[in-house]
C-alpha positions in Angstrom: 0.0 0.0 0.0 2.4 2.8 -1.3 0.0 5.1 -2.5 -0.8 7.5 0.3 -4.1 8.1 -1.1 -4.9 4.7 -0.9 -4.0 4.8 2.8 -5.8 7.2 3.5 -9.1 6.3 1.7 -8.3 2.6 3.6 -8.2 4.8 7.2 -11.3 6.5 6.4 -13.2 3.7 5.0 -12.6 1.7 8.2 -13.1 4.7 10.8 -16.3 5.0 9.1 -17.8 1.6 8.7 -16.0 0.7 12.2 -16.9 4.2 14.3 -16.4 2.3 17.5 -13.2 0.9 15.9 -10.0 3.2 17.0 -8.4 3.5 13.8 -5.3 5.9 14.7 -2.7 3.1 14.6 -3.0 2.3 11.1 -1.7 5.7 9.9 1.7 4.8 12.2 2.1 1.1 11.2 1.3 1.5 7.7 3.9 4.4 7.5 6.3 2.2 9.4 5.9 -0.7 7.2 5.9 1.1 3.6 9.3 2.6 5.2 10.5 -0.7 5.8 9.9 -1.6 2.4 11.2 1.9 0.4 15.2 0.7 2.6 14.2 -2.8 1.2 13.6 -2.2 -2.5 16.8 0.1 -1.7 19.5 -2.7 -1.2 17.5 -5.3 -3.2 19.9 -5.1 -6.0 22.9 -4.9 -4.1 22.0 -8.8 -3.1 21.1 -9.5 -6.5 24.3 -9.8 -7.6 25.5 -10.8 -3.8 27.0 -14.4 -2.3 25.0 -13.5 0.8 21.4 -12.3 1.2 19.7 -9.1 3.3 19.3 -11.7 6.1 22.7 -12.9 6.2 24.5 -9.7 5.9 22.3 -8.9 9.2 23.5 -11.2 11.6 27.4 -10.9 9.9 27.2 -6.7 10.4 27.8 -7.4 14.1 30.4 -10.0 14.2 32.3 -8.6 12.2 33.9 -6.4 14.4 33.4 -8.6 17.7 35.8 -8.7 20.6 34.9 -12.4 21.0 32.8 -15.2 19.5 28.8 -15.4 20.4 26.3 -17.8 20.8 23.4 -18.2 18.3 21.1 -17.3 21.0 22.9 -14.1 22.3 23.0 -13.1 18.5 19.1 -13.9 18.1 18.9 -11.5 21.3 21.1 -8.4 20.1 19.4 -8.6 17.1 16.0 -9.1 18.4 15.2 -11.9 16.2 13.8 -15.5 16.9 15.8 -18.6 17.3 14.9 -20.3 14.9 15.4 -18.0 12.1 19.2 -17.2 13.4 19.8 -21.0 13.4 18.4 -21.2 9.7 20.8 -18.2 8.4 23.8 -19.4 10.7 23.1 -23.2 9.2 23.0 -21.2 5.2 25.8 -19.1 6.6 28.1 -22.4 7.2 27.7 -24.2 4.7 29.0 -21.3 2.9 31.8 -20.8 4.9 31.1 -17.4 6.3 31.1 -18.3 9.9 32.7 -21.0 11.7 31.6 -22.3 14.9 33.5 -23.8 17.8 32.2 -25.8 21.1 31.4 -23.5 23.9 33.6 -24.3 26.8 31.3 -22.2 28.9 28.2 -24.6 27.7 28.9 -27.8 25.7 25.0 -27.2 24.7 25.8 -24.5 22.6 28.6 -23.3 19.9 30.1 -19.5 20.0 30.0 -18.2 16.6 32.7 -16.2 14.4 33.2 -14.7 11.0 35.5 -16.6 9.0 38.0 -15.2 6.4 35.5 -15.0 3.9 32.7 -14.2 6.2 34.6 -11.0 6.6 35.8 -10.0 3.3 31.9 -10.8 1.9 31.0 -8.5 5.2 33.5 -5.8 3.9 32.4 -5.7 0.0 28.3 -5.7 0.7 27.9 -3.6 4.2 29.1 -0.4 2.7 26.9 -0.3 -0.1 24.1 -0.6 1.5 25.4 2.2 4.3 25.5 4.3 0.8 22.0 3.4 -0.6 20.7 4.1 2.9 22.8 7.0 3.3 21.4 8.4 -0.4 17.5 7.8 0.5 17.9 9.4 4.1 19.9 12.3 2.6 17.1 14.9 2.2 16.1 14.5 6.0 18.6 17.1 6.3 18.4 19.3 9.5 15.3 17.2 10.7 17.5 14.1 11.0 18.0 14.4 14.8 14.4 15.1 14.9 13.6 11.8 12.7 16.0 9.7 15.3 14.5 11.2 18.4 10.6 10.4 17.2 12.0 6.8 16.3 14.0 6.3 19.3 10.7 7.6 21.2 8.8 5.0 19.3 10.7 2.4 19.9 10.9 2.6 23.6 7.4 3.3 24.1 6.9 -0.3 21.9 9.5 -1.9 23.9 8.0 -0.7 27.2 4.5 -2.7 26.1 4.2 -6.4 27.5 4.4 -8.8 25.0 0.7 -10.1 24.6 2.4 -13.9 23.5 4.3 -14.1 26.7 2.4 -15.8 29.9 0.7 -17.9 27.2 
């Protein structure tokens, strides 16, 4: 839904057929999401041509520079992403020798993770170009770019602050 008219018209449709229906967080999530997907459509074609995908990149960004080796559940938390869908990309992320994992001396249940050689050069060609196309769309924010981060930083606190209706389930 990219067409802000067609948002719009969607909002108002609802909060009229719906009265009793509170319709205000639509205009934030919809805004949130087709943001999402404008930094998306951004990088897509730097993976295109990429040995790694979006995904991958993701959980590589922060081990790159690491002081030490981490688990696949400590990366699924600083990343804020489930279990399951690190172990998937970190599984990919092997078998293409990006990563290597060792036995956890600390837990023989788990591995502690690390970039590889390649890992890191693949890390070093992809990251920056998509720093750049992000860089180039956020570009005309301009002297409201503090602003911008404040809102977002607001947002995301107030989000984080909110119990999470799927825990004590």
């Amino acid at each position: 839904m990219s067409d802000p008219s067609l948002r719009a018209q969607t909002i108002t449709r609802w909060s009229e057929r719906n009265p009793a229906l509170d319709t205000s967080p639509m205009e934030i999530v919809a805004l949130i999401k087709h943001i999402s997907s404008l930094l998306d459509a951004a990088v897509e074609p730097l993976y295109a041509e990429a040995v790694l995908t979006a995904a991958e990149v993701e959980l590589l960004v922060p081990l790159r520079y690491a002081d030490e080796a981490v688990t696949a559940t400590r990366l699924a938390e600083l990343l804020d992403m489930s279990r399951a869908g690190v172990s998937k990309t970190l599984a990919n992320l092997e078998r293409k020798a990006m990563i290597t994992r060792t036995s956890n001396p600390a837990d023989r249940r788990s591995a502690l993770i690390a970039l590889s050689a390649a890992g890191r050069s693949a890390v070093d060609k992809v990251f920056p170009r998509e720093l750049q196309a992000h860089a180039r769309m956020l570009a005309g924010l301009g002297e409201d770019r503090n602003k911008i981060l404040d809102a977002l930083t607001h947002l995301a606190a107030t989000l984080e602050s909110q119990p999470n209706p799927s825990e004590g389930r």
